[in-house]
C-alpha positions in Angstrom: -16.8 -34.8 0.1 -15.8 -30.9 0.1 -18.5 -29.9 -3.4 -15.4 -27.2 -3.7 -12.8 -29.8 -4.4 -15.2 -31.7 -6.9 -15.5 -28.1 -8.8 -12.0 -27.1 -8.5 -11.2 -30.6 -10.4 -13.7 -30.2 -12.7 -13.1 -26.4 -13.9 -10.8 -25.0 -11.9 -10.6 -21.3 -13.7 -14.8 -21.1 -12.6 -14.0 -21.9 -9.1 -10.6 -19.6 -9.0 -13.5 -16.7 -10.2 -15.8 -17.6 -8.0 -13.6 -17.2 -4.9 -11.7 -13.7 -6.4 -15.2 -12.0 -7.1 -16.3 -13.3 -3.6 -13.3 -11.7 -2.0 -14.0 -8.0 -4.1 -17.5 -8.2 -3.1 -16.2 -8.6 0.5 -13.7 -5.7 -0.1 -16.2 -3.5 -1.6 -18.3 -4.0 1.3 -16.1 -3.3 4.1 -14.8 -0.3 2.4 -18.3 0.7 2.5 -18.5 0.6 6.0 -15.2 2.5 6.4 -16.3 6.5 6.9 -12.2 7.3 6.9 -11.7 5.8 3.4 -12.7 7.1 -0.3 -12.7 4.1 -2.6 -13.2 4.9 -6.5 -13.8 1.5 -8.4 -12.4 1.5 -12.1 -12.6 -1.7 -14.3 -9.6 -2.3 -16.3 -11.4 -2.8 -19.5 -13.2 0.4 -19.0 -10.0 2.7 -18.9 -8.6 0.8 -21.9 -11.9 1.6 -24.2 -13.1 4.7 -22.3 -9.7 6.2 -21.1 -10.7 10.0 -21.2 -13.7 9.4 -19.2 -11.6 7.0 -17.2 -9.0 9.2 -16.5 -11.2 12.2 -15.6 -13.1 10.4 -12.7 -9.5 9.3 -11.7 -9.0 13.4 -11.5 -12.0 14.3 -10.0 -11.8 11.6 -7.5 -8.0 12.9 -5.9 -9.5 16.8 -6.4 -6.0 17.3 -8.9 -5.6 18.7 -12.2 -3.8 15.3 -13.8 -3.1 15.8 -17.8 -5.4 13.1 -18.8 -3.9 13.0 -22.4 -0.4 11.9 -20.5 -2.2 9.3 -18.6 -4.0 8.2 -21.7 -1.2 8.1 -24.1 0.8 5.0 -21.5 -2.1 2.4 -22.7 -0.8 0.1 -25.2 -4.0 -1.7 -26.0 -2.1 -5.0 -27.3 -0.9 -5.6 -24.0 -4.5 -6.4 -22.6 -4.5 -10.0 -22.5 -8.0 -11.1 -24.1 -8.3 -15.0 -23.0 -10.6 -15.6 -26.7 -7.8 -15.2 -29.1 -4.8 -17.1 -26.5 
């Protein structure tokens, strides 16, 4: 029997993971590979608690004077679903 299918019955959010972070490491890799494309990697929970910093690399990275405090003051905190308290 497939061991996938056994998981995916047992805990089916581990296995639904497991696949997604499979697929970004596969993305992150080809992009690496790719001399025509600039890739800047930004976790969500890291422009919700650092968003200056955040926002800055986000700056830096298209070579454009953004205004960060515009870009920081859209992020509503409360709507960042946190799976402890559902």
């Amino acid at each position: 029997m497939n061991p996938d299918v056994d998981r995916s019955q047992s805990n089916p959010e581990a296995l639904l993971l497991e696949y997604y972070q499979r697929h970004l490491d596969e993305c992150r890799r080809w992009l690496s590979t790719q001399t025509n494309i600039r890739s800047l990697f930004i976790e969500h929970r890291d422009f919700l608690y650092d968003s200056e910093n955040s926002a800055q690399k986000i700056s830096t990275f298209i070579n454009q004077t953004l205004n960060l405090q515009k870009m920081i003051g859209v992020i509503d905190i409360k709507l960042y679903r946190q799976k402890e308290n559902e």
